[in-house]
N, C-alpha and C positions, 0 to 999 in steps of 0.2 A: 510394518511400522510406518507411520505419518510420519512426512519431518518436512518442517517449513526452514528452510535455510536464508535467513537477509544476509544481505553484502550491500558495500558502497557508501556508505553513510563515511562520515569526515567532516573536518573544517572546512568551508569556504567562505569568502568575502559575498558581502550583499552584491547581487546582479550575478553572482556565478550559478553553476548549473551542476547539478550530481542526478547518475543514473543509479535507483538501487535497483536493486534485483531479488527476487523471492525463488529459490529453487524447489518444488514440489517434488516429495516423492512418495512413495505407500500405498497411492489409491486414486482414482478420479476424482473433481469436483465439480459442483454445480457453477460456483464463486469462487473467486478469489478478490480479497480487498483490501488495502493500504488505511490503516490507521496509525494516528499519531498520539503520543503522548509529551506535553512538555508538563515541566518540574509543575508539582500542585495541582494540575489539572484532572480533569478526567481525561482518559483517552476518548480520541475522536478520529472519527470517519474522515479520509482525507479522497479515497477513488477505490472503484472496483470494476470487476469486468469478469463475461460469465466464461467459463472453462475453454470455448471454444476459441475466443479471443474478441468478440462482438460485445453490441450494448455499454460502453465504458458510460459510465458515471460520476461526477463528481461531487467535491462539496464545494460551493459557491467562490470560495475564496480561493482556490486553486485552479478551475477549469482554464483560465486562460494561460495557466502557466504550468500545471502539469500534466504529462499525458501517462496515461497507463496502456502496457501493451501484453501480449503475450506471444512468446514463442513456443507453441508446439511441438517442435523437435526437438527442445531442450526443457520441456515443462516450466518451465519458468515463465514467473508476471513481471515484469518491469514497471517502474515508477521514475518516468523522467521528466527532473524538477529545473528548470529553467527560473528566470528575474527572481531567484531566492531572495526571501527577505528577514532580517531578523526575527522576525513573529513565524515562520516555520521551522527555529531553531526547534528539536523533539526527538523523542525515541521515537524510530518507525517501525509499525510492527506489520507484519506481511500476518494477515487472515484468512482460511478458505473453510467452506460450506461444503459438508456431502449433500442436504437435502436441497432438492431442485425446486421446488415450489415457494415462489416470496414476492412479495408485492417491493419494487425497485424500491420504495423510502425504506422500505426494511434492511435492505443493505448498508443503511448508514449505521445501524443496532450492532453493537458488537458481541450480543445476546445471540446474532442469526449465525454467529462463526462457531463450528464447533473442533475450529486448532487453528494454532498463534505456534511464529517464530519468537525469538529468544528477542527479536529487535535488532535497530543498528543503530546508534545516536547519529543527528545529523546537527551541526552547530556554524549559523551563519553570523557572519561578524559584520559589525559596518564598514 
């Protein structure tokens, strides 16, 4: 059985920093990727990075301030968000792909994931 486990999400002050975390278990993947959801929106693509822990990706508004990583010996993707701003307050929801073949813009499709965690709300304050 697949199971995408988030953790870390919380309140913090603007300029503070939260590490989430995505714990994999069930099966290999191609991907794994960090999308966000806030209130009204669509979810969106925020970073990914392919199984082995190479190729991180972002969406424009985050690369200089979040990095994604992964740890191999704990199957877990990490998502460390640094100079938070109020506009990344959102549900974050950890993503992963069994099939391996995808042109990189396709990662940003939340169409290319075929399993989602439950999320972690993240809420930054001024």
């Amino acid at each position: 059985q697949v199971q995408l486990v988030e953790s870390g999400g919380g309140l913090v002050q603007a300029g503070g920093s939260l590490r989430l975390s995505c714990a994999a278990s069930g099966r290999t993947f191609s991907h794994v990727g960090w999308f966000r959801q806030a209130s009204g929106e669509d979810r969106k693509f925020v970073a990914a990075i392919n199984w082995s822990g190479a190729n991180p990706y972002y969406e424009d508004s985050v690369k200089d301030r979040f990095t994604i990583s992964r740890d191999n010996a704990k199957n877990t993707v990490y998502l460390q968000m640094n100079s938070l701003k109020p506009e990344d307050t959102a549900v974050y929801y950890c993503a992963a792909r069994q099939r391996s073949a995808i042109l990189r813009v396709g990662l940003k499709n939340p169409e290319s994931y075929d399993y989602w965690g439950q999320g972690t709300r993240v809420t930054v304050s001024l």
